[in-house]
MOPAC internal coordinates of N, CA, C and O (Angstrom, degrees):
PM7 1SCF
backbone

  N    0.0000 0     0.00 0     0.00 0    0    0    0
  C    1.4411 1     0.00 0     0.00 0    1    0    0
  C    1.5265 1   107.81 1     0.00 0    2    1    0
  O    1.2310 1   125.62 1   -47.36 1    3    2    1
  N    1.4572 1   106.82 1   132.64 1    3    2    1
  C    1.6189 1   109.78 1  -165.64 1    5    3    2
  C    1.9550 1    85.85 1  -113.78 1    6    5    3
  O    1.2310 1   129.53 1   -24.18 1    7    6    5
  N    1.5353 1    99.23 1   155.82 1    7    6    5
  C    1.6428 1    96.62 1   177.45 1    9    7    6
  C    1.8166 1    97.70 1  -144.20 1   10    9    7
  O    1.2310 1   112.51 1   -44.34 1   11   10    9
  N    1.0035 1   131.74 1   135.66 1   11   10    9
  C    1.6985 1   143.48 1   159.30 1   13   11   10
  C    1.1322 1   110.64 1  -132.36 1   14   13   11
  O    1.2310 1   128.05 1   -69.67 1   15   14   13
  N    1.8160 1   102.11 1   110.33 1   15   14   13
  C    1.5288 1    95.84 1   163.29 1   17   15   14
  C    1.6214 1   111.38 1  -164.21 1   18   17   15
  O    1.2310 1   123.21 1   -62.57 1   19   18   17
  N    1.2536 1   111.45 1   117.43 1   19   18   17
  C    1.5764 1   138.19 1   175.98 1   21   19   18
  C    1.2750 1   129.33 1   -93.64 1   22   21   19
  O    1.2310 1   125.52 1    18.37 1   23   22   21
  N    1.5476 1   107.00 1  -161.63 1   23   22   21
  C    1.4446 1   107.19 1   166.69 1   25   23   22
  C    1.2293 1   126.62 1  -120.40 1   26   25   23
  O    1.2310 1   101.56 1   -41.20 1   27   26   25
  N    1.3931 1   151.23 1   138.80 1   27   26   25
  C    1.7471 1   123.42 1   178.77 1   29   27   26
  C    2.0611 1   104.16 1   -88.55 1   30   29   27
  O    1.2310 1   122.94 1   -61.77 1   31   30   29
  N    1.1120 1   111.98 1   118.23 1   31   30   29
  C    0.8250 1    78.68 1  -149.79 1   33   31   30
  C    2.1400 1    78.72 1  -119.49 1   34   33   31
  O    1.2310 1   128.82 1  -140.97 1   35   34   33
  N    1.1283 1   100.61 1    39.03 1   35   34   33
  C    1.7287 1   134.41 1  -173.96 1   37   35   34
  C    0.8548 1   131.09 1   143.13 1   38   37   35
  O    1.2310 1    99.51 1   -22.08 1   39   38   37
  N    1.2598 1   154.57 1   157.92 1   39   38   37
  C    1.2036 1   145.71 1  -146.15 1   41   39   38
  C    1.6629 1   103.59 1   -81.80 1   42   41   39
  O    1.2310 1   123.32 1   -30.30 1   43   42   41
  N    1.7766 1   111.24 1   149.70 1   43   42   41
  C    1.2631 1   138.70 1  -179.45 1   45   43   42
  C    1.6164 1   114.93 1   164.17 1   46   45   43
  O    1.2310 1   122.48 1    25.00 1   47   46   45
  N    1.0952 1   112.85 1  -155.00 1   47   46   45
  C    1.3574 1   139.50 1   168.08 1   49   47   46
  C    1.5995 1   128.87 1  -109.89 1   50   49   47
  O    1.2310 1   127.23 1   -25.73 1   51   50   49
  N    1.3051 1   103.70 1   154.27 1   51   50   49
  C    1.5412 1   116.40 1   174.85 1   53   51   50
  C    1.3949 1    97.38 1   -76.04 1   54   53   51
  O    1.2310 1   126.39 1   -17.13 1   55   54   53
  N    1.4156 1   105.33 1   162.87 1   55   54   53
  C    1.7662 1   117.30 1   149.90 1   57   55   54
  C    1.8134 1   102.51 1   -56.16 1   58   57   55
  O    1.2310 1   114.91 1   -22.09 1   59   58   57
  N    0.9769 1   127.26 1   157.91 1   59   58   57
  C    1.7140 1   133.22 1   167.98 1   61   59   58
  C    1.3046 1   101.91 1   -65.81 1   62   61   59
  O    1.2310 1   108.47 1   -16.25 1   63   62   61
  N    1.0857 1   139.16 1   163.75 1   63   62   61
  C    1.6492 1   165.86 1   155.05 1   65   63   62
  C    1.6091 1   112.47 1  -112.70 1   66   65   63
  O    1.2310 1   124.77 1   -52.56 1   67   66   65
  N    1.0660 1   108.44 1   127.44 1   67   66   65
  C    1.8638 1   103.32 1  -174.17 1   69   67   66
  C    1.8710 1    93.76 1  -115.18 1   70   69   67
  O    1.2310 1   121.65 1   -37.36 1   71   70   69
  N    1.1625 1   114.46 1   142.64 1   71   70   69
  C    1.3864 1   115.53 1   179.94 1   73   71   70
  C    1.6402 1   104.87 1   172.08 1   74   73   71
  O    1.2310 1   121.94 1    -8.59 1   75   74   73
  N    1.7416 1   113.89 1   171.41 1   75   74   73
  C    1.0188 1   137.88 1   150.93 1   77   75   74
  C    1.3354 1   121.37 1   -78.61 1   78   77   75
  O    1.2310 1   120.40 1   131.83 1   79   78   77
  N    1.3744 1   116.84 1   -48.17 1   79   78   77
  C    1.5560 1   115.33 1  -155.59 1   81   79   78
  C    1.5567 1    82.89 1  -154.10 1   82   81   79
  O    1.2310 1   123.39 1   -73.67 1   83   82   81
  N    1.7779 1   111.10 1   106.33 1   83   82   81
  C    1.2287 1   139.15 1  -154.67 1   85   83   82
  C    1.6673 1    99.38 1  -129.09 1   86   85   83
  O    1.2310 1   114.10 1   -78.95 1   87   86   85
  N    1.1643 1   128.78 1   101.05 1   87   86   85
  C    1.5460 1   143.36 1   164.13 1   89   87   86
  C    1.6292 1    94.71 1   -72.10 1   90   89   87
  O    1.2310 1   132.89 1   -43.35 1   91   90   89
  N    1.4774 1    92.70 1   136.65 1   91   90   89
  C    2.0412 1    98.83 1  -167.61 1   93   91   90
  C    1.7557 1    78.04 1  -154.55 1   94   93   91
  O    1.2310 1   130.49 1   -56.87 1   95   94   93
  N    1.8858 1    97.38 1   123.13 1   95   94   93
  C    1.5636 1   112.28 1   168.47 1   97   95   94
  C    1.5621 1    99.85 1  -122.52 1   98   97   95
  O    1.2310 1   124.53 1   -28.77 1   99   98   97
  N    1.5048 1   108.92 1   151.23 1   99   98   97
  C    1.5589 1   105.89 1   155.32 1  101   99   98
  C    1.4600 1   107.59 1  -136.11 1  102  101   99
  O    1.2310 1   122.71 1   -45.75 1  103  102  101
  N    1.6479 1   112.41 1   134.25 1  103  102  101
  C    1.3965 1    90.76 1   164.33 1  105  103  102
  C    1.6371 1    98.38 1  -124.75 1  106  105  103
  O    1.2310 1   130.01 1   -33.87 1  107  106  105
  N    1.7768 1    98.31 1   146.13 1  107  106  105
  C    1.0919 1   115.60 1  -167.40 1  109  107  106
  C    1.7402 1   116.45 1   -99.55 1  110  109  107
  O    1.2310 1   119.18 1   -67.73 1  111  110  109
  N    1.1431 1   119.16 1   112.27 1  111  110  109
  C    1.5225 1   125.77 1   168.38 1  113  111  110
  C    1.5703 1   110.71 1   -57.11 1  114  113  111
  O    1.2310 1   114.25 1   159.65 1  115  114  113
  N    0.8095 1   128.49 1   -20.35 1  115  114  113
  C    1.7938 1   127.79 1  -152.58 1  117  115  114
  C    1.2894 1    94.62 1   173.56 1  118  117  115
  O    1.2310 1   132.74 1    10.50 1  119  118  117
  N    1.2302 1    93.00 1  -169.50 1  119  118  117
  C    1.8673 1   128.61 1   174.45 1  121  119  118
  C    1.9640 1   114.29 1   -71.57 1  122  121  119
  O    1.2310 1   131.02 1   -68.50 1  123  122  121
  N    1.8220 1    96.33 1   111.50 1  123  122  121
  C    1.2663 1    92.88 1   177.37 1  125  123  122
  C    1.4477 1    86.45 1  -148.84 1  126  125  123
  O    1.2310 1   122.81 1     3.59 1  127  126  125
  N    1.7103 1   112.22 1  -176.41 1  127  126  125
  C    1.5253 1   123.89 1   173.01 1  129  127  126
  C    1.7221 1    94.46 1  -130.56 1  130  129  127
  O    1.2310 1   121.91 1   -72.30 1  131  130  129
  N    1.3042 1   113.94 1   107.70 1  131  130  129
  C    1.8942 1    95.02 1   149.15 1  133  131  130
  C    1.3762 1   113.58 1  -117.08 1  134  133  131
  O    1.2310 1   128.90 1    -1.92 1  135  134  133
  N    1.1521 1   100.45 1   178.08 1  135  134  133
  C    1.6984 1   101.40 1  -174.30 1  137  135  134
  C    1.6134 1    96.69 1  -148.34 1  138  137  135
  O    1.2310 1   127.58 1   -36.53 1  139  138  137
  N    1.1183 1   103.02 1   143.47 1  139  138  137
  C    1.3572 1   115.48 1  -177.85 1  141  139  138
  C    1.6565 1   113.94 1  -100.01 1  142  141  139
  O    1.2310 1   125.74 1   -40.20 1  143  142  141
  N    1.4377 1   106.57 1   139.80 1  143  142  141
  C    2.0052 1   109.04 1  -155.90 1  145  143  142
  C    1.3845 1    98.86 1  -129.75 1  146  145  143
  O    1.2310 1   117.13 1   -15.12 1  147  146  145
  N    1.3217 1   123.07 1   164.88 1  147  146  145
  C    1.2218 1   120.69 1  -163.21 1  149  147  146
  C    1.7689 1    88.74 1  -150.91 1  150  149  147
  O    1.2310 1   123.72 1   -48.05 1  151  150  149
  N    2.0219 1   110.47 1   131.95 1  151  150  149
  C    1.3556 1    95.19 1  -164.61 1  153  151  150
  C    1.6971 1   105.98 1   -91.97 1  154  153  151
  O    1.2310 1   120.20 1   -42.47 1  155  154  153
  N    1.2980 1   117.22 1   137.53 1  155  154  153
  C    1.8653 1   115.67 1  -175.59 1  157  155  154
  C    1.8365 1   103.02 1   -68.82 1  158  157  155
  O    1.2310 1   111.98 1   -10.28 1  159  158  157
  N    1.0436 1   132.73 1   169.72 1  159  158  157
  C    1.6777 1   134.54 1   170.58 1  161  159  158
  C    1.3970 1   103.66 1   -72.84 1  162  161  159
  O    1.2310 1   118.53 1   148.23 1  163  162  161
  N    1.5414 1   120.41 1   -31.77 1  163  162  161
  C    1.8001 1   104.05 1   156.56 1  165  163  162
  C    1.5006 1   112.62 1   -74.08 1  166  165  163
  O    1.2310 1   114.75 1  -158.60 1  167  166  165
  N    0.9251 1   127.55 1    21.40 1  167  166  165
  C    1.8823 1   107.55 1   157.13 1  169  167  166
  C    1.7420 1    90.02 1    87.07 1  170  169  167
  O    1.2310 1   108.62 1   176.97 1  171  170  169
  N    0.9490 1   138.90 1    -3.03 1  171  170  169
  C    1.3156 1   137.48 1   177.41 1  173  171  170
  C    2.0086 1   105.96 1   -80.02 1  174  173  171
  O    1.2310 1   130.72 1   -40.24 1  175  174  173
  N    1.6425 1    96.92 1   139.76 1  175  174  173
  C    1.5194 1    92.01 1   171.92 1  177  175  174
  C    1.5159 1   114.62 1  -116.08 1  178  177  175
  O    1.2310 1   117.17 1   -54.56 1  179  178  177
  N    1.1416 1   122.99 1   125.44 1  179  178  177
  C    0.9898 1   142.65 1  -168.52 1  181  179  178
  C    1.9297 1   124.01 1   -94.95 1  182  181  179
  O    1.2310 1   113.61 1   -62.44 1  183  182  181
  N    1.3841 1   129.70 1   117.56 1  183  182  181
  C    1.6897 1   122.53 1  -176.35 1  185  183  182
  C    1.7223 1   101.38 1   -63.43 1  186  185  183
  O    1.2310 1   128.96 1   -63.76 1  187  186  185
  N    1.1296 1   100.33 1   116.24 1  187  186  185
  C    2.0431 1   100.59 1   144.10 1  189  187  186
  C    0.9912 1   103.71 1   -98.38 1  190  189  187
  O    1.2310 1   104.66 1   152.22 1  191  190  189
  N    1.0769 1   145.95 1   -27.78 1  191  190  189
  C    1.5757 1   145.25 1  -159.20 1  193  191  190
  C    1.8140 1   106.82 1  -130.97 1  194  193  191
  O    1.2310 1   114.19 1   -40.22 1  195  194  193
  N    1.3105 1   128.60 1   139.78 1  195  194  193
  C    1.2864 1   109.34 1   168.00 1  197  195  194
  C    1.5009 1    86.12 1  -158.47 1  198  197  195
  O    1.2310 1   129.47 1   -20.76 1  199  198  197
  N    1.6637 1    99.35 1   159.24 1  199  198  197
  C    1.4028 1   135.84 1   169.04 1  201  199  198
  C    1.5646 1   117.92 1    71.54 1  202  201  199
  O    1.2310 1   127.77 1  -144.32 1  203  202  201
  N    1.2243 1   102.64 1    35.68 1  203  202  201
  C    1.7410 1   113.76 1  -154.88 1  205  203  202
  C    1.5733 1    95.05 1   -78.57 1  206  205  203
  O    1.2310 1   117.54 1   -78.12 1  207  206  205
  N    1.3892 1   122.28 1   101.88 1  207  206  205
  C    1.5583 1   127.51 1   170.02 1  209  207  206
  C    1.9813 1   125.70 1  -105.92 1  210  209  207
  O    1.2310 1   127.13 1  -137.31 1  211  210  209
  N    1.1854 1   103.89 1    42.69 1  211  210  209
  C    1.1764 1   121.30 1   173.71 1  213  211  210
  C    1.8710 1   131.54 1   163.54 1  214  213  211
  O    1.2310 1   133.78 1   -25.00 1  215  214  213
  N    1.1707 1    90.96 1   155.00 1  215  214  213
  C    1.8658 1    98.50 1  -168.01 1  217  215  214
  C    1.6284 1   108.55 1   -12.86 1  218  217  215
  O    1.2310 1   132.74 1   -56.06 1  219  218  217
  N    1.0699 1    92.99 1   123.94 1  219  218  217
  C    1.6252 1   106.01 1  -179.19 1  221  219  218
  C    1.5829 1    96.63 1  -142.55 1  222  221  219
  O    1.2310 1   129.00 1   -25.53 1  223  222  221
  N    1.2815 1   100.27 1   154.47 1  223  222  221
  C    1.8780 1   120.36 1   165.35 1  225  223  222
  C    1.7157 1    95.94 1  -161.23 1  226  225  223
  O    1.2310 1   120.77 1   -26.85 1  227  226  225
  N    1.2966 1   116.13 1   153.15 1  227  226  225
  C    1.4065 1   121.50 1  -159.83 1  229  227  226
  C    1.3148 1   100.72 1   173.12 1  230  229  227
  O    1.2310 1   118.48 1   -18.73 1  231  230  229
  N    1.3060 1   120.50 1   161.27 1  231  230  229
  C    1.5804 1   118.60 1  -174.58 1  233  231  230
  C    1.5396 1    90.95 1  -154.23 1  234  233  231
  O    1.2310 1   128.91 1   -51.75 1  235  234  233
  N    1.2781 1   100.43 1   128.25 1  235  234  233
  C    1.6354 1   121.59 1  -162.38 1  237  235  234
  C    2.0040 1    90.47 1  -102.56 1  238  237  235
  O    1.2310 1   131.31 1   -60.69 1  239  238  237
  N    1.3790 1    95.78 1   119.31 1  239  238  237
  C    1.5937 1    89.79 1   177.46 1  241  239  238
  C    1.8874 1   108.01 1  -114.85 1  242  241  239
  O    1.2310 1   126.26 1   -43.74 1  243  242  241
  N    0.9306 1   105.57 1   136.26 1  243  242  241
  C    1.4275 1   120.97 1  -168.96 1  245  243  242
  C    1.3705 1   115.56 1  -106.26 1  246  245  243
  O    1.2310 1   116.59 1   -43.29 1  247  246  245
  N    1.7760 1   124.09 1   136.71 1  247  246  245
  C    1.4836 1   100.75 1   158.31 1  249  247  246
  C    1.1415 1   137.67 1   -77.53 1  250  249  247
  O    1.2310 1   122.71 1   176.60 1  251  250  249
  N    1.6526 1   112.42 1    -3.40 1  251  250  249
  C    1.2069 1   123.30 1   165.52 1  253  251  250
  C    1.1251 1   107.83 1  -134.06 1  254  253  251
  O    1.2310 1   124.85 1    -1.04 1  255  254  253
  N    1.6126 1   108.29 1   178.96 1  255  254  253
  C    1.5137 1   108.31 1   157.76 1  257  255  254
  C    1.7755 1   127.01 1   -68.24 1  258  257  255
  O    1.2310 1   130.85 1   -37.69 1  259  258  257
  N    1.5255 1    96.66 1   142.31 1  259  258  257
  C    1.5242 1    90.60 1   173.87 1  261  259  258
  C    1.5407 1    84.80 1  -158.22 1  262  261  259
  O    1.2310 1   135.35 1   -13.80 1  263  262  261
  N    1.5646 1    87.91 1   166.20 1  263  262  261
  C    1.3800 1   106.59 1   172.68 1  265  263  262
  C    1.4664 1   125.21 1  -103.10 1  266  265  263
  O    1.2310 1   121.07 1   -45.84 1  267  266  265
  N    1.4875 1   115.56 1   134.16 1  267  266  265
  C    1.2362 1   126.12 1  -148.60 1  269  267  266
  C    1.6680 1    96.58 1  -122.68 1  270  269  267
  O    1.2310 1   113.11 1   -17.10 1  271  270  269
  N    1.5393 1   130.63 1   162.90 1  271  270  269
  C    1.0409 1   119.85 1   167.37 1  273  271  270
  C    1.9160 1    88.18 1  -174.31 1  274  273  271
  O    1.2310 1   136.75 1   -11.16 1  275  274  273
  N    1.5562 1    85.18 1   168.84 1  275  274  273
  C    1.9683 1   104.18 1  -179.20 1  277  275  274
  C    1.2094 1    93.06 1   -86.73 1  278  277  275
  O    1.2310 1   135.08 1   -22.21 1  279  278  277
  N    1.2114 1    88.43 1   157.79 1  279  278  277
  C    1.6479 1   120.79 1   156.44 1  281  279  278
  C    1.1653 1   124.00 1  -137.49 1  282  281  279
  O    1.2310 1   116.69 1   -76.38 1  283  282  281
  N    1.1163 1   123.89 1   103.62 1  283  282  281
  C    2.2129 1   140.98 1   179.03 1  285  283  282
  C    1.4329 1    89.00 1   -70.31 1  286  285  283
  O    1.2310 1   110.55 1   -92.15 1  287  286  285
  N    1.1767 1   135.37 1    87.85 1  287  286  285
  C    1.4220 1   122.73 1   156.56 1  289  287  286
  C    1.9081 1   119.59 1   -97.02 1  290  289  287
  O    1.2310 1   122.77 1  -174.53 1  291  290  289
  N    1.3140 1   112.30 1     5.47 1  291  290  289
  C    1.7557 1   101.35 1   169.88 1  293  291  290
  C    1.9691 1    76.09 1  -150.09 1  294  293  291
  O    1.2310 1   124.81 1   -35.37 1  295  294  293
  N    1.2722 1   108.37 1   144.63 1  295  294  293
  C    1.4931 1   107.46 1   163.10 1  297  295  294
  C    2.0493 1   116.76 1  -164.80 1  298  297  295
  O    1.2310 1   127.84 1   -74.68 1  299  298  297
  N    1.6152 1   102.52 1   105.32 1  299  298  297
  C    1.6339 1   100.36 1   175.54 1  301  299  298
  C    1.4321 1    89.56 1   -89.67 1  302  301  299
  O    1.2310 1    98.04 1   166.60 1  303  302  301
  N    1.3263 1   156.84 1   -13.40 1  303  302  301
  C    1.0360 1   141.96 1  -154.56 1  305  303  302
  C    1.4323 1   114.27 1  -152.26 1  306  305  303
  O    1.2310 1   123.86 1   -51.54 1  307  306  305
  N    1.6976 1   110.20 1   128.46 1  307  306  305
  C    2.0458 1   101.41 1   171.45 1  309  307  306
  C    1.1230 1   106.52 1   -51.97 1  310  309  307
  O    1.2310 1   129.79 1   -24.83 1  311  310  309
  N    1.4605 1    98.74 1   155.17 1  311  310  309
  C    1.7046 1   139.13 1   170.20 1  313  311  310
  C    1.4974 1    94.16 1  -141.83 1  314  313  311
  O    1.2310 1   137.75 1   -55.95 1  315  314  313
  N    1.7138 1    83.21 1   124.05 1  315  314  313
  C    1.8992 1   107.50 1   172.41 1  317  315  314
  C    1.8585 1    85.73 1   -87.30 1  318  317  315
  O    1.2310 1   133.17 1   -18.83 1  319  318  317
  N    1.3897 1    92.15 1   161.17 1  319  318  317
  C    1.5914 1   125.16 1   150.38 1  321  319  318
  C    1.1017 1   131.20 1   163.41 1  322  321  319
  O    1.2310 1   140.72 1    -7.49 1  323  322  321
  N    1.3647 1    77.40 1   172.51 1  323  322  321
  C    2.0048 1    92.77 1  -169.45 1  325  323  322
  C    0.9611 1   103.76 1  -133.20 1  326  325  323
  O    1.2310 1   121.88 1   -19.02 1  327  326  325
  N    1.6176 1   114.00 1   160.98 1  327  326  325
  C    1.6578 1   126.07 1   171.07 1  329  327  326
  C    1.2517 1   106.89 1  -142.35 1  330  329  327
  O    1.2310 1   113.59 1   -49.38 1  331  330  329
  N    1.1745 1   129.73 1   130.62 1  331  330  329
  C    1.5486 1   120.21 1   176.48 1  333  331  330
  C    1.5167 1    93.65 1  -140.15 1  334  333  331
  O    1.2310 1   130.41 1   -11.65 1  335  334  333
  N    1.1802 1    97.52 1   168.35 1  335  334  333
  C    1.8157 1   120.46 1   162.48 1  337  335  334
  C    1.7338 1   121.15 1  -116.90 1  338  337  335
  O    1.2310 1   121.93 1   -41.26 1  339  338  337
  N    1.2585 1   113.92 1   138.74 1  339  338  337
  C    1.3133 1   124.87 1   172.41 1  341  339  338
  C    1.6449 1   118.81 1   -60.54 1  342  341  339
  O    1.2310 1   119.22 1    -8.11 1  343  342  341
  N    1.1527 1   119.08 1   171.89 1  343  342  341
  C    1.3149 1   119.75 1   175.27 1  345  343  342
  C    1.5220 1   120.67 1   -65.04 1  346  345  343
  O    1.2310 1   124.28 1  -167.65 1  347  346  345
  N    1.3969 1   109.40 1    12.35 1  347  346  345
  C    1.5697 1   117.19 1  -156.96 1  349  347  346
  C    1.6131 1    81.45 1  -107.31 1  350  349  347
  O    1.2310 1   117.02 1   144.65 1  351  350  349
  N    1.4390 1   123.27 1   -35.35 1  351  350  349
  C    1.1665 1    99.53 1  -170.39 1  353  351  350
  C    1.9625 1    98.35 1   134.31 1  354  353  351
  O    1.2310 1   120.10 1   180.00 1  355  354  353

């Protein structure tokens, strides 16, 4: 079981999360944008998710592993989160 979880506390990125089946919460204080990225095998990060401006939880299921991570791209206000994976991976 893998776990990442901070604060945005201005715009950036998470640490990556590597997994299949990835539980992703945000809770939002205020006004922010994240977007959720997915990393390509060239090192490129890519949106599955974009412009996400309020409480979310969701679990991104994969056929494989990949690595997933936030993106704070507009932020007046913290956003907590976390992402973890189950024992499945």
């Amino acid at each position: 079981m893998a776990i990442v979880k901070g604060t945005f506390t201005g715009t950036g990125q998470s640490t990556p999360i590597v997994g299949r089946k990835i539980d992703i919460a945000l809770d939002f204080a205020g006004t922010a944008s994240i977007d959720i990225e997915r990393q390509m095998p060239d090192g490129d990060w890519i949106k599955i998710e974009s412009d996400i401006a309020a409480d979310y939880n969701e679990v991104a299921e994969l056929p494989a592993n990949v690595a997933l991570r936030l993106n704070c791209t507009a932020h007046t206000d913290d956003v907590d989160y976390v992402m973890q994976t189950g024992p499945e991976g």
